[in-house]
VMD Tcl script that builds the backbone (N, CA, C; Angstrom):
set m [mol new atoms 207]
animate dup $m
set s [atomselect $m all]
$s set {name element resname resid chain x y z} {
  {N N UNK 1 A -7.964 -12.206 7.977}
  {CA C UNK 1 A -6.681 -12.509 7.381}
  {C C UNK 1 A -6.212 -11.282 6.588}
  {N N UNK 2 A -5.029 -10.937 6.851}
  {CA C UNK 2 A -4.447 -9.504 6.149}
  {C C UNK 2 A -3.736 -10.205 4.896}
  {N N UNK 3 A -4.250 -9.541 3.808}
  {CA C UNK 3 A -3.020 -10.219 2.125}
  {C C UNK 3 A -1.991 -8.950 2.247}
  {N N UNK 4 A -2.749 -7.978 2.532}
  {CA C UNK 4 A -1.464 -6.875 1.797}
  {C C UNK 4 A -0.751 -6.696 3.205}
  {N N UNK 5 A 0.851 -6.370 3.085}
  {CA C UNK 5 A 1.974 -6.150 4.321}
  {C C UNK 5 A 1.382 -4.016 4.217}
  {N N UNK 6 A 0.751 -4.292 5.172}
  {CA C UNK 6 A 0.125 -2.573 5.512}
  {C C UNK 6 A 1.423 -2.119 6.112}
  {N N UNK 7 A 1.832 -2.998 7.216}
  {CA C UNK 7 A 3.826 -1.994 7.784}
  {C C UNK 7 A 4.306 -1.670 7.179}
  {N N UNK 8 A 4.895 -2.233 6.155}
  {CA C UNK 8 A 5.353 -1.888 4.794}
  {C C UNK 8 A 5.165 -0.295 4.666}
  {N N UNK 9 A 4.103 -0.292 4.439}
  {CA C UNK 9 A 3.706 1.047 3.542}
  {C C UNK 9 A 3.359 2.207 4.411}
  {N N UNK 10 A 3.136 1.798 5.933}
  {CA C UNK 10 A 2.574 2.643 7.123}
  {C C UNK 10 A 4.647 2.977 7.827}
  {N N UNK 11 A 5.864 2.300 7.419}
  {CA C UNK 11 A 7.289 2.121 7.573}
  {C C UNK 11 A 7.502 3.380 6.601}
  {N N UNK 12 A 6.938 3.225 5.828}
  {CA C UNK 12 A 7.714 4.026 4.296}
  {C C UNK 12 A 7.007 5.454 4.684}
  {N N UNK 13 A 5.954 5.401 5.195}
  {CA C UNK 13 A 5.514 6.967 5.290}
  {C C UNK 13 A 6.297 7.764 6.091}
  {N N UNK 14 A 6.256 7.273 7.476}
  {CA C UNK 14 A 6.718 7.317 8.646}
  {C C UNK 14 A 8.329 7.950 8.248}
  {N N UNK 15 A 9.013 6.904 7.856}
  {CA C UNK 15 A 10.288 7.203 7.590}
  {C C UNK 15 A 10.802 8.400 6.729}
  {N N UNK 16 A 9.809 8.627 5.692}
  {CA C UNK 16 A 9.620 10.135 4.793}
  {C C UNK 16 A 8.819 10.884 5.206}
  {N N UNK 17 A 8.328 10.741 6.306}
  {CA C UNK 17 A 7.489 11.776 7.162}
  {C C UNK 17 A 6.229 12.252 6.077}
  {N N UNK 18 A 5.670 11.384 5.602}
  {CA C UNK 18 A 4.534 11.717 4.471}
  {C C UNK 18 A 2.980 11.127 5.286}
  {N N UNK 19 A 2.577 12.377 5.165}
  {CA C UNK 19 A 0.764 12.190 5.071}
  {C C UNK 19 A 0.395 11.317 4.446}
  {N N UNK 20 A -0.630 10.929 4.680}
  {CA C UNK 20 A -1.393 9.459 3.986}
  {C C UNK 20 A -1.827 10.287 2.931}
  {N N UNK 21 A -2.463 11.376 2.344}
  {CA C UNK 21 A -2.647 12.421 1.315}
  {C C UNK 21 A -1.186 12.674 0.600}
  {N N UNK 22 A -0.478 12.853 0.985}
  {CA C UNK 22 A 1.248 13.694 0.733}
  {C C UNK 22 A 1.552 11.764 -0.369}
  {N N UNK 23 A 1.066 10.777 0.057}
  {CA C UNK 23 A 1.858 9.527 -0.041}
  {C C UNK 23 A 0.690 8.983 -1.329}
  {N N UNK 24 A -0.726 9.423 -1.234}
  {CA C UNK 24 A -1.341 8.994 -2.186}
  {C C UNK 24 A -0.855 9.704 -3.739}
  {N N UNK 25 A -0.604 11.422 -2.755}
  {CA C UNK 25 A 0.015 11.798 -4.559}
  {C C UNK 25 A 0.760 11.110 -5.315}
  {N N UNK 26 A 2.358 11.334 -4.291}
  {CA C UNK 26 A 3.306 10.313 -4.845}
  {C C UNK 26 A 2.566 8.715 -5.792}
  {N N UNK 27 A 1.994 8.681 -5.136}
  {CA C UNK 27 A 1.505 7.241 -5.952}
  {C C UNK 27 A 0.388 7.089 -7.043}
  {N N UNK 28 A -0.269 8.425 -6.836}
  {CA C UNK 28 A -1.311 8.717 -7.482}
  {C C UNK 28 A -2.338 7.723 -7.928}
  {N N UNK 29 A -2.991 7.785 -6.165}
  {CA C UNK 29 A -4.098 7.121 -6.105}
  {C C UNK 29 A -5.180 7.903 -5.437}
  {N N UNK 30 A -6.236 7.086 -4.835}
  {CA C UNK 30 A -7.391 8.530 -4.032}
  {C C UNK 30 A -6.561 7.978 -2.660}
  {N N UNK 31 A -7.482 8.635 -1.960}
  {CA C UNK 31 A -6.942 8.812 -0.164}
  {C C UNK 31 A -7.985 7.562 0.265}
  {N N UNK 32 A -9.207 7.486 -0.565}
  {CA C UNK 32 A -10.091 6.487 -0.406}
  {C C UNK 32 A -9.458 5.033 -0.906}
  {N N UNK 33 A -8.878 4.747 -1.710}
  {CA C UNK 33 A -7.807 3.561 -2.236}
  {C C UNK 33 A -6.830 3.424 -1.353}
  {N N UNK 34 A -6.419 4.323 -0.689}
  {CA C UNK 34 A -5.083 3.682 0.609}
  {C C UNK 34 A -5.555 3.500 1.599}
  {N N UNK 35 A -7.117 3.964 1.921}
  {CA C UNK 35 A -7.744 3.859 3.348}
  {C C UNK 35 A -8.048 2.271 3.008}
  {N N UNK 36 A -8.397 1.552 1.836}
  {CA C UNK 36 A -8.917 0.522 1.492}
  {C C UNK 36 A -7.742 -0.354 1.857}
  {N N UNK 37 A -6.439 0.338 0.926}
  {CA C UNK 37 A -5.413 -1.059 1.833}
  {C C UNK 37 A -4.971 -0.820 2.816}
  {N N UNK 38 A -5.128 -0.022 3.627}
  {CA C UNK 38 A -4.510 -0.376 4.958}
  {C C UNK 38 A -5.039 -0.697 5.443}
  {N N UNK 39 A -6.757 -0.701 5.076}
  {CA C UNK 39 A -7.581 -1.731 6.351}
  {C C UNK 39 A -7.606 -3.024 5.989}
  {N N UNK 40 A -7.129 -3.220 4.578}
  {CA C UNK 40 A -7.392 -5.007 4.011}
  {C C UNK 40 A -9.011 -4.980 3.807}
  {N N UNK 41 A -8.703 -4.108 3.207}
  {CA C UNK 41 A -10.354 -4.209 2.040}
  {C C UNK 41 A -9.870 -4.610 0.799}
  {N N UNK 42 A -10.413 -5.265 0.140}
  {CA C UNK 42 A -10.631 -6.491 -1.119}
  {C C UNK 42 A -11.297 -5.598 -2.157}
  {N N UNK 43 A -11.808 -4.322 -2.139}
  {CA C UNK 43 A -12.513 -3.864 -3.103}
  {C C UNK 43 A -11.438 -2.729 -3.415}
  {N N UNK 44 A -10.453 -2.682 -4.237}
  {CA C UNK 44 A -9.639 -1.650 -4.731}
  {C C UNK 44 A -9.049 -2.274 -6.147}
  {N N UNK 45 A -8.827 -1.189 -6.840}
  {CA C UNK 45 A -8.385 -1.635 -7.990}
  {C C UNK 45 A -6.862 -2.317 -7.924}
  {N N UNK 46 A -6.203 -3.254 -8.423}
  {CA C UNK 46 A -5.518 -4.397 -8.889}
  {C C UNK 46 A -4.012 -2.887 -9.348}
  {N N UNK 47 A -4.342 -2.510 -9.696}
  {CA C UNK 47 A -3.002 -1.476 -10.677}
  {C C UNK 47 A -2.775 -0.627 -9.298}
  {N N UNK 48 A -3.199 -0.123 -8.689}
  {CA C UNK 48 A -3.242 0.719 -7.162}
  {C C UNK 48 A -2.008 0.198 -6.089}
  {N N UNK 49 A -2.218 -1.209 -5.731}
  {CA C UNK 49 A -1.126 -1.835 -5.527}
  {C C UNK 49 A 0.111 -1.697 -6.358}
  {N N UNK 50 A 0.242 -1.965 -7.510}
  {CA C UNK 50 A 1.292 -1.665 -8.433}
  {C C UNK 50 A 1.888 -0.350 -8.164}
  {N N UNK 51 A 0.904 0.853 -8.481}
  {CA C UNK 51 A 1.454 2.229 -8.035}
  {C C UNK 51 A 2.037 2.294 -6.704}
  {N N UNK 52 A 1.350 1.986 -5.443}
  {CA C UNK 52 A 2.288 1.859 -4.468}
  {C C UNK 52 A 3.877 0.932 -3.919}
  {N N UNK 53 A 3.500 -0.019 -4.768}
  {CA C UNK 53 A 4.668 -0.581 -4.691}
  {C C UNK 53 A 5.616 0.306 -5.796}
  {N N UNK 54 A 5.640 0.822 -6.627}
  {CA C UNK 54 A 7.058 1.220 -7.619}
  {C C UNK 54 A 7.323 3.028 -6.636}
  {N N UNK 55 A 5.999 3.391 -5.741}
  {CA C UNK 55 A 6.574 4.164 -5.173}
  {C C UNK 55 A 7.881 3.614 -3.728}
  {N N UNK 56 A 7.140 2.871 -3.627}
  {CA C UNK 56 A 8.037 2.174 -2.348}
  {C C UNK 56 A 9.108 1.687 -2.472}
  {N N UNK 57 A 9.210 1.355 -4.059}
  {CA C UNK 57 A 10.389 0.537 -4.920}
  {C C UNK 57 A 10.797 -0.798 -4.173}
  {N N UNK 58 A 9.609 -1.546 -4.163}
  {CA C UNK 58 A 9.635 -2.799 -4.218}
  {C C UNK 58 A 8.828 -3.802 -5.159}
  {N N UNK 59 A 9.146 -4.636 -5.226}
  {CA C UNK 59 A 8.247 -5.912 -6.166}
  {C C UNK 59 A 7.145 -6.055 -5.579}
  {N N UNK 60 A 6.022 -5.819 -6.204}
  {CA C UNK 60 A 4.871 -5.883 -5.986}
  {C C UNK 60 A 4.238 -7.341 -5.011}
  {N N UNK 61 A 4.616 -8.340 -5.139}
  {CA C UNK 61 A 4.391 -9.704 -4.275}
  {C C UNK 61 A 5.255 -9.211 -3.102}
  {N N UNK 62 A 6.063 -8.290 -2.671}
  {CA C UNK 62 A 6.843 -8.039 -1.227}
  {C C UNK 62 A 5.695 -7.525 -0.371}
  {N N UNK 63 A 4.759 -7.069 -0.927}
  {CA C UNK 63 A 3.018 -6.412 -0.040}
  {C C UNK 63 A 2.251 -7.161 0.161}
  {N N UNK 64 A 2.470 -8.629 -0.494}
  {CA C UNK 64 A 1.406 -9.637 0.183}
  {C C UNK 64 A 1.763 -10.480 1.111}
  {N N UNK 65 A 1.062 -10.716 2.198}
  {CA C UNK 65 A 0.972 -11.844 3.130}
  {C C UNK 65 A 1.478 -13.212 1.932}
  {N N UNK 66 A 2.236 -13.955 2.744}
  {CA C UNK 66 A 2.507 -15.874 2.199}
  {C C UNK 66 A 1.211 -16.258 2.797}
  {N N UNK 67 A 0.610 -16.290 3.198}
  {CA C UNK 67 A -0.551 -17.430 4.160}
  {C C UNK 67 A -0.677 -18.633 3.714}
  {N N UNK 68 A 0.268 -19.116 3.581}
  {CA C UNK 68 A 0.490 -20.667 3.119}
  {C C UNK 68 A 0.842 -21.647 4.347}
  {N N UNK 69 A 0.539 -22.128 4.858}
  {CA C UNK 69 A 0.672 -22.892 5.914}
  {C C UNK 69 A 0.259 -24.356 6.159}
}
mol reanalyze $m
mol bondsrecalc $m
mol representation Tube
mol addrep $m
């Protein structure tokens, strides 16, 4: 089950033509913390998300899966 919207953030690179390195600066996280969410690994720090979302300039709940069903 995926929580975090990885298109999202794999859309936003793409579209600014940014390295997964070039995109951690901007957000200033490791390269090891974005490898974590884009695979939907559960072990990353909680504020990391935050940094990527105010780079993306969205509300932080727009990166999670609903899986409510």
């Amino acid at each position: 089950m995926e929580i975090i919207k990885v298109e999202i953030i794999k859309d936003y690179m793409i579209n600014n033509n940014l390295s997964k390195k070039s995109f951690c600066k901007l957000c200033k996280i490791s390269y090891e913390t974005l490898q974590k969410i884009l695979h939907n690994q559960y072990n990353f720090r909680v504020n990391a998300i935050f940094k990527v979302a105010k780079v993306l300039n969205v509300e932080v709940t727009e990166l999670f899966n609903d899986n409510k069903k």
